[in-house]
ROFIBA-764995 format. One line per field, with one value per residue (C-alpha): residue in one letter; chain; x, y, z. Coordinates in steps of 0.25 Angstrom, whole numbers. Example, Ala and Ser with C-alpha at 12.3 -4.5 7.8 and 13.67 -1.06 7.14 Angstrom:
# residues 2
dofi	(a	s)
lummar	(A	A)
xx	(49	55)
yy	(-18	-4)
zz	(31	29)
# end
This chain:
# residues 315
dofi	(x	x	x	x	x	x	x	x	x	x	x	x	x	x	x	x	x	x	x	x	x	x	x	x	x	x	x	x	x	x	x	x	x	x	x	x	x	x	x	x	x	x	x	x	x	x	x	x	x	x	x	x	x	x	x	x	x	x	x	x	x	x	x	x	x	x	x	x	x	x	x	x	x	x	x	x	x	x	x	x	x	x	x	x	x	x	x	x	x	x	x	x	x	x	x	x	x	x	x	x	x	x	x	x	x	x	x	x	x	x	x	x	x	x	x	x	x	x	x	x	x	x	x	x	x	x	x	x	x	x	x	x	x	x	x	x	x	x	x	x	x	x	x	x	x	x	x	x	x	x	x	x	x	x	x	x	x	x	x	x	x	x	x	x	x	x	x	x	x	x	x	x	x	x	x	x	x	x	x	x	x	x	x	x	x	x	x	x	x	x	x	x	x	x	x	x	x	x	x	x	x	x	x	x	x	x	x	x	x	x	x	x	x	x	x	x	x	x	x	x	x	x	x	x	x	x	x	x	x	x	x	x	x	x	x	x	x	x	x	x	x	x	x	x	x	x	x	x	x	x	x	x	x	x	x	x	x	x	x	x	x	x	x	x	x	x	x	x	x	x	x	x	x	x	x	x	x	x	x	x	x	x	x	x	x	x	x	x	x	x	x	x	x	x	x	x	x	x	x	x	x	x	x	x	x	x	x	x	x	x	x	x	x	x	x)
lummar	(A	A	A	A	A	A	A	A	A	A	A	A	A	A	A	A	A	A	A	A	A	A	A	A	A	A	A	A	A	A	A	A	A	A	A	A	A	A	A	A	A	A	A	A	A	A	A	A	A	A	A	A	A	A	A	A	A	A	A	A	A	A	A	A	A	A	A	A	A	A	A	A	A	A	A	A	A	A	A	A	A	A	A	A	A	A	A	A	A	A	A	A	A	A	A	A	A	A	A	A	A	A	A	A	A	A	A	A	A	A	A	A	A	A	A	A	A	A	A	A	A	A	A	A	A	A	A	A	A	A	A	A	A	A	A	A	A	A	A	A	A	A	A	A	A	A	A	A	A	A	A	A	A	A	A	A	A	A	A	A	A	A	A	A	A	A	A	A	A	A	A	A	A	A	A	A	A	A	A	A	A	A	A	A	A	A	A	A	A	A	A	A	A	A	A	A	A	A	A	A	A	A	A	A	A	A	A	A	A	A	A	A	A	A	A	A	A	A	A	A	A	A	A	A	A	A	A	A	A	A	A	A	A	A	A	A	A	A	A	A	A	A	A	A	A	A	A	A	A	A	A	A	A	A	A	A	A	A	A	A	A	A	A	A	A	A	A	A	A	A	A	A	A	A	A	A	A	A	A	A	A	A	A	A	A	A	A	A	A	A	A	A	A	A	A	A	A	A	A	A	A	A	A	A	A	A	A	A	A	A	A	A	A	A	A)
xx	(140	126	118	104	92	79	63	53	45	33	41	33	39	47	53	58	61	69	79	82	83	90	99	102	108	116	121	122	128	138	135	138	148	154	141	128	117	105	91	82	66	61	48	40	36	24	17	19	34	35	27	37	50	46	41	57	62	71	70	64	76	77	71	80	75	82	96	108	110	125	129	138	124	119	103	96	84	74	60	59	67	59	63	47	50	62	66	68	82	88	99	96	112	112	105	113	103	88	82	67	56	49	49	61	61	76	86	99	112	120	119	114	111	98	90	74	68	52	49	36	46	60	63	63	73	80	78	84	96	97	93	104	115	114	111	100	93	90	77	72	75	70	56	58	60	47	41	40	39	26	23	26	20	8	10	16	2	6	7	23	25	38	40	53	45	37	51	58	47	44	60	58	45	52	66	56	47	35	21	21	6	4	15	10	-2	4	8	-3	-9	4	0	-13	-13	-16	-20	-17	-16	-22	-28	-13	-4	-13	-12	4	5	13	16	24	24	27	34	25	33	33	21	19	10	7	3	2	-3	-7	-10	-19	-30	-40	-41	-55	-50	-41	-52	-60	-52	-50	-57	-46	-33	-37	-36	-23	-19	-21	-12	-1	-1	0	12	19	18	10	0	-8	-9	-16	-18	-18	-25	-23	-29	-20	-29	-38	-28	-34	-31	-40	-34	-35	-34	-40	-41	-49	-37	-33	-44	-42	-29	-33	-45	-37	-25	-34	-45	-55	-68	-63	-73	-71	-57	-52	-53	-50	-37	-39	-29	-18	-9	6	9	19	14	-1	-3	7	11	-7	-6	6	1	-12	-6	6	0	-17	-24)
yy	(240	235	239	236	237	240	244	253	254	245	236	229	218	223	233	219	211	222	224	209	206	218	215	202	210	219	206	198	211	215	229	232	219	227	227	219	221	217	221	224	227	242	234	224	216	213	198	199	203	190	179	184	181	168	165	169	162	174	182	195	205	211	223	236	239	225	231	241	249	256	268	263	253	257	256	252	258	248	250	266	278	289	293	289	274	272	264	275	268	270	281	288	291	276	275	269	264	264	254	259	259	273	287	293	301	302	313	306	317	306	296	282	271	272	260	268	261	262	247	241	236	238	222	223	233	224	213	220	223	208	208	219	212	198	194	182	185	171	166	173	185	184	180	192	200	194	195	210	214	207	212	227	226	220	209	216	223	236	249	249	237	238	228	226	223	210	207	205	199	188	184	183	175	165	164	163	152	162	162	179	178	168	175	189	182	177	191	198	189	191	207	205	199	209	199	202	218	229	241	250	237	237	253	250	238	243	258	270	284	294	307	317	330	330	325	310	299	285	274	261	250	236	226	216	204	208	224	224	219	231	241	237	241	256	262	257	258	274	275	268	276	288	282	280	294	300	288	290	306	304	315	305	290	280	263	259	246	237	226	220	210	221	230	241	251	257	269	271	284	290	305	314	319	306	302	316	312	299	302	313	304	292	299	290	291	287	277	277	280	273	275	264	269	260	253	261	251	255	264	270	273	272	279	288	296	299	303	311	319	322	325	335	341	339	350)
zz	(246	245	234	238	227	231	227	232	242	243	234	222	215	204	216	223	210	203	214	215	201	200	210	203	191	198	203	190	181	193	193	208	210	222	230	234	228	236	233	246	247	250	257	260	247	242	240	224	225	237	227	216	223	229	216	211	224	228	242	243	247	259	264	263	279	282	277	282	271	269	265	255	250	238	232	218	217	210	203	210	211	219	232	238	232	239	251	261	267	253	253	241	241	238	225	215	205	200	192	190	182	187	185	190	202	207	211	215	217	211	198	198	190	186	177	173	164	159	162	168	180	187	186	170	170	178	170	159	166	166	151	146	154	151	164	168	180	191	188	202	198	182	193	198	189	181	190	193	178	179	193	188	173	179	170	159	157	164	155	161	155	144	133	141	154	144	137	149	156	147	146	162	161	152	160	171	164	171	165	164	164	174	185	182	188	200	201	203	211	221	219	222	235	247	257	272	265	273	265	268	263	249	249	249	241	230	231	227	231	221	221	211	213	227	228	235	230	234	225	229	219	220	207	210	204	213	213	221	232	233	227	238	250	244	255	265	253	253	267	268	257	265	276	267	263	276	279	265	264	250	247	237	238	228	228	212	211	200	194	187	178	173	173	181	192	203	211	227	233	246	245	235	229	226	220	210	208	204	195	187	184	180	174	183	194	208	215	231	233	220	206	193	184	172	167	174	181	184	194	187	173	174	188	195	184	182	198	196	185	192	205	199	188	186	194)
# end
């Protein structure tokens, strides 16, 4: 039996590092001695998550369309849990395990293991698997793992961020001998970079569609150096935006864009519900078809819950 790990869908970097390292683990603590455990990607990867494993001088997995999978094959499900995250050739009978750090949207008719914890990243968790069990990740894979706390804390500044996610980062940086400041850097520059990107690749750099009661929402994000250069395309993020909704089913789409350095999020929408939706749940003044957030800078704590609230329970 094959036990493949595996991300979401428009994989970030902590959704590619997570499963490998984690992967390792399982390997390292013999959990499932009986089977092979092999993490695979749900998509293509993004040019951050490729500078950090060549940094790490490991190969990317491969790609879960590239593999048979058995009906005896089981599946880890890590950093997600919902349904509208999940690679559509996973059996959901085949769900052995979660390790997340989301809210929890599940309905499984049987028990499985299940690792939730309100970190700034999956990887940390991860790392603290290693940490509890007295096992010593490679140096690749302590890389990796570094390197997507970072990528997922936007440099331990986000408002996710954990004293476990800094602990547990700096123990990396030093087994690493990595400069956290100066690869936190090289980082987001990797992030930032959208060259050769049409205005739907950027509408779909990093997203997520939520379930809000029924009720499906697209939010794509993208950290960057250099929001204006993003900023100034709107006009053609918003009509892309509108193509995804019809391609994705979603009733509402939305672009977060942050600047990473002054820590600061504009907001993309194309409809005049949106743009409702959007002022209420930030209390802000749209310009064009986007509006400044503030500070807010994590999807999951700072953004989609504020959308949710206004779309499920502000009339």
């Amino acid at each position: 039996m094959n036990i493949y790990l595996i991300g979401h869908i428009a994989p970030d970097l902590d959704s590619v590092a997570a499963p490998v390292a984690y992967a390792e683990f399982l390997d390292k603590s013999k959990r499932y001695e009986d089977s092979k455990v092999i993490p695979v990607l749900s998509g293509d990867v993004n040019k951050e998550t490729e500078f950090v494993f060549k940094e790490a001088k490991i190969d990317l997995p491969l790609n879960i369309n590239d593999i048979s999978i058995d009906p005896t094959d089981a599946f880890i499900l890590v950093d997600h849990n919902e349904i509208s995250q999940r690679h559509p050739k996973i059996p959901h009978e085949q769900v052995i395990e979660i390790i997340d750090h989301h809210k929890i949207n599940i309905d499984f008719v049987s028990p499985i293991r299940l690792d939730v914890k309100p970190y700034g990243s999956t990887s940390t968790i991860v790392y603290e698997h290693f940490d509890t069990y007295g096992q010593k990740p490679s140096e690749g894979i302590a890389k990796l793992m570094l390197a997507a706390i970072l990528s997922d804390t936007q440099g331990l500044k986000s408002s996710t961020t954990t004293g476990i996610d800094s602990e547990y980062a700096h123990q990396l940086a030093k087994t690493t001998e990595t400069d956290i400041e100066r690869f936190t850097f090289e980082l987001f520059k990797s992030k930032s970079d959208i060259t050769g990107m049409t205005p739907q690749d950027i509408a779909r750099k990093d997203y997520k569609i939520f379930d809000f009661d029924g009720k499906k929402v697209f939010i794509n994000q993208i950290e960057t150096v250099e929001p204006d250069k993003i900023l100034d395309m709107q006009e053609e993020i918003a009509r892309a935006l509108e193509e995804i909704k019809s391609i994705e089913g979603a009733g509402q789409a939305y672009c977060v864009v942050t600047d990473v350095l002054k820590v600061n999020s504009h907001i993309i929408f194309s409809t005049d519900e949106e743009k409702s939706v959007a002022e209420k749940a930030f209390t802000t003044q749209a310009q064009g078809k986007s509006a400044d957030i503030g500070p807010r800078t994590s999807r999951k704590k700072d953004i989609a819950p504020e959308i949710e609230r206004v779309i499920l329970y502000t009339k």
